[in-house]
C-alpha positions in Angstrom: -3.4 -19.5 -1.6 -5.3 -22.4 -2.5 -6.3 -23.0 0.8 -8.0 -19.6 1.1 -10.7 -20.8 -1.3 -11.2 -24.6 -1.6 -7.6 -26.2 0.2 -9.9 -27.1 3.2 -12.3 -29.5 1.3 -9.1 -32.4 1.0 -8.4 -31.7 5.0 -12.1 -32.0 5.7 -11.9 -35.6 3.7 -9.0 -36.4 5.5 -10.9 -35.5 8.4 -13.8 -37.3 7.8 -12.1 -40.6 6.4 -9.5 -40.9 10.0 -12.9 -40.3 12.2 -14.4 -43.6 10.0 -11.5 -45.9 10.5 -11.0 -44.6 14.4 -14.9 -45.5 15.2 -14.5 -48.5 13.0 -11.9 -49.6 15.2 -13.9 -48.3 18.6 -17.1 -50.3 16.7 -14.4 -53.5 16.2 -13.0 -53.2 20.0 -16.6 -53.5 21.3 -17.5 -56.7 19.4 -14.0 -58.6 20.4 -13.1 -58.2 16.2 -16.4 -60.1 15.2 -16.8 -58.2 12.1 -17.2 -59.5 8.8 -14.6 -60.2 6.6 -14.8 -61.7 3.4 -12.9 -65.4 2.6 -9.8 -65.7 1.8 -9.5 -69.4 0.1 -5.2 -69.5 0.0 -5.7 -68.4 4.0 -8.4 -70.5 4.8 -6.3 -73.6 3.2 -3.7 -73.4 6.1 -5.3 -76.1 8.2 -5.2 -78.7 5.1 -2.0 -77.8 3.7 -0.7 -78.8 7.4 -3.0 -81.8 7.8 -1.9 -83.1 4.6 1.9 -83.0 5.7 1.3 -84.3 8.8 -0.6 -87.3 7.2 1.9 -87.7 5.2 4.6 -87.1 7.4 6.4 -84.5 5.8 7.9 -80.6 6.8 6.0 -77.3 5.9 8.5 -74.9 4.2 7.9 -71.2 4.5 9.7 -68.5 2.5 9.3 -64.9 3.0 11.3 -63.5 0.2 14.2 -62.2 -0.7 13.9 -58.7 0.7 15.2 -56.9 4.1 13.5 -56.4 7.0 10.6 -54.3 6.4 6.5 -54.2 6.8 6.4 -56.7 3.9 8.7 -59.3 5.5 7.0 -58.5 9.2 3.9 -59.6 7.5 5.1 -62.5 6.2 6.4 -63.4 9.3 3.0 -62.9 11.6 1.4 -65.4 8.8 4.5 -68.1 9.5 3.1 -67.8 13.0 0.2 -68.7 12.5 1.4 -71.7 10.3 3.5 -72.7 12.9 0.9 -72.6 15.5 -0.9 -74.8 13.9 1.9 -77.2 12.3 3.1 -77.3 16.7 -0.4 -79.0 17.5 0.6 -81.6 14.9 4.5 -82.4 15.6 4.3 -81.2 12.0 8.1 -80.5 10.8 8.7 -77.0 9.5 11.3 -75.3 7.7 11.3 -71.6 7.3 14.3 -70.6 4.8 15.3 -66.5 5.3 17.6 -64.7 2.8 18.2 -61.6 5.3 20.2 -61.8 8.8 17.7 -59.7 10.1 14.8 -61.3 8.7 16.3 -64.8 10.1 16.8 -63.4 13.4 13.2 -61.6 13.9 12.0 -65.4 12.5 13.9 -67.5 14.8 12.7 -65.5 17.9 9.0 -65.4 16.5 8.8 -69.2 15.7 10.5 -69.8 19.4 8.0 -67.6 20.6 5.1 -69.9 19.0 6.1 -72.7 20.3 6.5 -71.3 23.9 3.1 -69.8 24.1 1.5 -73.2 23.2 3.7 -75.1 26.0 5.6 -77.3 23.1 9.1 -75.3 23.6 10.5 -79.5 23.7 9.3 -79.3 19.8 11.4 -76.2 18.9 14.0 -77.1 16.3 16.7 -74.8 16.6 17.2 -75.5 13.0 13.7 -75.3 11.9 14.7 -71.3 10.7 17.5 -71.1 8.3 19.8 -68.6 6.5 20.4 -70.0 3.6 22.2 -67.2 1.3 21.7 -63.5 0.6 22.7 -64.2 -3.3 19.3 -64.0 -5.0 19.8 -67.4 -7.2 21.9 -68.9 -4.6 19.4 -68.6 -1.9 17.0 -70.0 -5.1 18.8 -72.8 -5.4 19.2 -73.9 -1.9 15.3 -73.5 -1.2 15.0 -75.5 -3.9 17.2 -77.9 -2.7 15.9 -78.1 0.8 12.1 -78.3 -1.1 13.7 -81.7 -2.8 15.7 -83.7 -0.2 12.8 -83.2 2.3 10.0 -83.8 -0.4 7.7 -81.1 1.7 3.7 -81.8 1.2 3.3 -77.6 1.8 4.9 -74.8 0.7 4.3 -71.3 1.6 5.6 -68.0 -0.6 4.8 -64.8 0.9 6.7 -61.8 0.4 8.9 -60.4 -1.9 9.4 -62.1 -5.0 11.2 -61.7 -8.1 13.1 -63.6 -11.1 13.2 -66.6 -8.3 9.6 -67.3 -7.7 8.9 -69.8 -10.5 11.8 -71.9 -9.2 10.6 -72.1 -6.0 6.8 -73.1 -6.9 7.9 -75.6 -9.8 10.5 -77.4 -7.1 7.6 -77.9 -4.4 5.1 -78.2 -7.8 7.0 -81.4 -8.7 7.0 -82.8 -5.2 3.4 -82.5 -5.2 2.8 -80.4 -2.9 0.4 -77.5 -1.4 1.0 -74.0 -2.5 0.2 -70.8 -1.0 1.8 -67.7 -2.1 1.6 -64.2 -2.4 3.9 -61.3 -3.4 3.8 -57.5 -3.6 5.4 -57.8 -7.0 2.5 -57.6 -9.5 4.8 -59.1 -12.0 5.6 -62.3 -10.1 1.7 -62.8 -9.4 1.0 -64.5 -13.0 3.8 -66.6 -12.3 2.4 -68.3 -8.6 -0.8 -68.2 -10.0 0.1 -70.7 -13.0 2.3 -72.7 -10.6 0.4 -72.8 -7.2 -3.2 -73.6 -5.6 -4.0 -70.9 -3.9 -2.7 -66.7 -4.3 -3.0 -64.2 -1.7 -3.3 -61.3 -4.6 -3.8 -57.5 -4.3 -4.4 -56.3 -0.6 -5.3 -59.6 0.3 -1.6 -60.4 1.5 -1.9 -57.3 3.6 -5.4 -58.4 5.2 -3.9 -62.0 6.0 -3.0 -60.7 10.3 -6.6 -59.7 10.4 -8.2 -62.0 9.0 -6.2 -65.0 11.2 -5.6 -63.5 14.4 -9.1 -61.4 14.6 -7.2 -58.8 16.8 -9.6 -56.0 17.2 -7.8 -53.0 16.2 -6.5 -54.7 13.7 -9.8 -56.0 12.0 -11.6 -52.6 12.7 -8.4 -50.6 10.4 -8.8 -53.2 7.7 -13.1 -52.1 7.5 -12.6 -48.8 7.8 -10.0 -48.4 5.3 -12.1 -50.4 3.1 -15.3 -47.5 3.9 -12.6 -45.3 3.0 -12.0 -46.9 -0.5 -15.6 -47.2 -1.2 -16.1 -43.8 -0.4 -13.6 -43.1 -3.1 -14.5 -45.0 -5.8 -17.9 -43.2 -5.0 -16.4 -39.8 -4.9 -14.5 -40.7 -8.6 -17.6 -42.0 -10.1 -19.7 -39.2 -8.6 -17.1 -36.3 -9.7 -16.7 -37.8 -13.1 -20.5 -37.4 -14.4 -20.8 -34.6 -13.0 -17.7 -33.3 -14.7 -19.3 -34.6 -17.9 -22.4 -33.2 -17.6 -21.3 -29.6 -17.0 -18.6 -29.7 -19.2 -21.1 -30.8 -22.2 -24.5 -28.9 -21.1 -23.5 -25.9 -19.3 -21.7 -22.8 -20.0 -19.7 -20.1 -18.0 -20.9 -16.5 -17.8 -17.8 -15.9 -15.2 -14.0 -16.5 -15.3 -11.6 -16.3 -12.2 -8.6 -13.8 -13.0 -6.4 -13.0 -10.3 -8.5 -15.1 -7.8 -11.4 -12.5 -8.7 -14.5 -13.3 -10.9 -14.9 -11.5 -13.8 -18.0 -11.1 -15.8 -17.8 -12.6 -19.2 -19.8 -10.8 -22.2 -21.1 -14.1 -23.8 -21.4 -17.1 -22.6 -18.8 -19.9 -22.7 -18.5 -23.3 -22.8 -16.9 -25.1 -19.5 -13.5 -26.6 -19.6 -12.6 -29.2 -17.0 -11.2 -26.7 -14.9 -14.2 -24.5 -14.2 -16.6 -27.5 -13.2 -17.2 -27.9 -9.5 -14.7 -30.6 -8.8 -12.6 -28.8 -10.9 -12.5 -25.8 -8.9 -12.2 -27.8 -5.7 -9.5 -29.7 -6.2 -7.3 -27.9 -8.8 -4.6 -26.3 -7.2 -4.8 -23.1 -8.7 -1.2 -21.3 -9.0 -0.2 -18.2 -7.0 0.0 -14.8 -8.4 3.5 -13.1 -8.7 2.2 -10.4 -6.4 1.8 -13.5 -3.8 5.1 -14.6 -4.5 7.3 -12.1 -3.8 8.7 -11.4 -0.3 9.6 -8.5 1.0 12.8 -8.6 3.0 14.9 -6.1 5.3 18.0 -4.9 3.2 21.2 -6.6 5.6 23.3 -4.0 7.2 27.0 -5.3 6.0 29.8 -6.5 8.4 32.1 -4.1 9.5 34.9 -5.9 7.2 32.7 -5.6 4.2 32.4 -2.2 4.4 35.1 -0.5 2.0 37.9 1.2 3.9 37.7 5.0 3.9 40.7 7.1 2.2 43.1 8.1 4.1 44.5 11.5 2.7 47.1 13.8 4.7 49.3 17.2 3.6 
């Protein structure tokens, strides 16, 4: 079927684009992850939201949304540790609110973990990670409760976020404090970005464990899937004038029928189908002869068969 003709080109890409991010990676191992990354202001603003509270002796809070357990909340989490890190250099308070059982209990063992690996374990506060309520506005309110009574000098928001995000970043708003947030919910965005100072947006959340921990293989999958994006955008921009082009100043003397060409006797102009990206990546359908299947006729069951007559004199 397709693949006969021009299936392979999109394997070939995919091909192409998994050797890129694999040598990327290879490339990014070599130089211990000291590739380039571009700036990220609300990650780069760690260090003075935590300086700030500790000047002003007050806790970091850290919220990582109201969902389950999954690769957005995991992501959240390796950013807490980072926070923490830092905030356990200080004696810096923290207080890390969860919404999820599992999300508190993969938290409490990450924070613990933190504070191990930089010899402060005497710092840990068993209540430094808490499960506050798994009622969206109930968890809401206590957040924003905890946000008041300790008056917190930084907040962090990153995860997923939904009707509850603009309580959360006009409690710690009013307290004066820090912001940093970032959710995967493009319709929560608008909303931390009137109420906070800095906004992981877009991929940018994503990026945040390579860009702080400068792990190699994780740095060298974050290039190579951006080569792999820019070799998109080129192949879209590329593939669309050229589309244009033909389809406005060149004409067909050949048509595909039954996946044979076929002479035309006058010219005619393209349609989007017949340009070249057109023919490579337009799934073209199969024929009915391609679609049927023969198949052995089934003997029946010897108690399907229909009993014989009996007949006697």
């Amino acid at each position: 079927m397709q693949y006969y003709d021009s299936g392979w080109v999109g394997v070939l890409v995919t091909v192409l684009i998994v050797a890129v991010i694999l040598a990327t990676i290879y490339r990014s191992t070599k130089m211990e992850g000291n590739l380039f990354i571009r700036r990220i202001a609300g990650l780069n603003a760690i260090d003075e939201a935590i300086g700030r509270a500790t000047e002003m002796g007050r806790p970091v809070v850290m919220v990582p949304g109201i969902g389950g357990l999954d690769a957005i909340a995991v992501q959240a989490i390796n950013i807490f540790a980072k926070v923490t890190q830092t905030a356990a250099k200080f004696a810096t308070p923290i207080k890390l609110c969860c919404a999820d059982a599992a999300v508190y209990a993969v938290a409490q063992e990450t924070i613990r973990d933190v504070y191990q690996r930089e010899g402060l374990i005497e710092r840990f506060d068993s209540e430094a990670v808490q499960f506050v309520s798994d009622r969206q506005f109930a968890f809401a309110a206590g957040v924003a409760g905890i946000i008041r009574r300790e008056k917190v000098a930084a907040a962090f928001f990153l995860g997923a976020f939904f009707a509850e995000s603009l309580i959360f970043a006009e409690s710690a708003n009013a307290m004066g404090a820090i912001q940093v947030a970032g959710s995967t919910q493009t319709t929560q965005t608008p909303f931390f970005v009137a109420a906070c100072d800095y906004v992981l947006i877009g991929d940018e959340f994503y990026a945040a464990s390579a860009y702080l921990t400068r792990h190699p293989i994780l740095v060298g999958s974050l290039i190579g899937q951006d080569y792999a994006k820019i070799f998109y955008a080129a192949v879209i921009t590329f593939g669309c004038l050229l589309t244009s082009y033909q389809v406005a100043f060149t004409k067909k003397t050949h048509k595909r029928e039954n996946r044979q060409w076929v002479a035309l006797e006058a010219p005619e102009r393209k349609t989007k189908r017949d340009t070249t990206f057109g023919y490579i990546f337009d799934v073209e359908s199969p024929t009915e002869e391609e679609m049927k299947v023969e198949r052995p006729q089934r003997q029946p069951n010897w108690w399907e068969q229909a009993p014989e007559a009996e007949g006697g004199n």
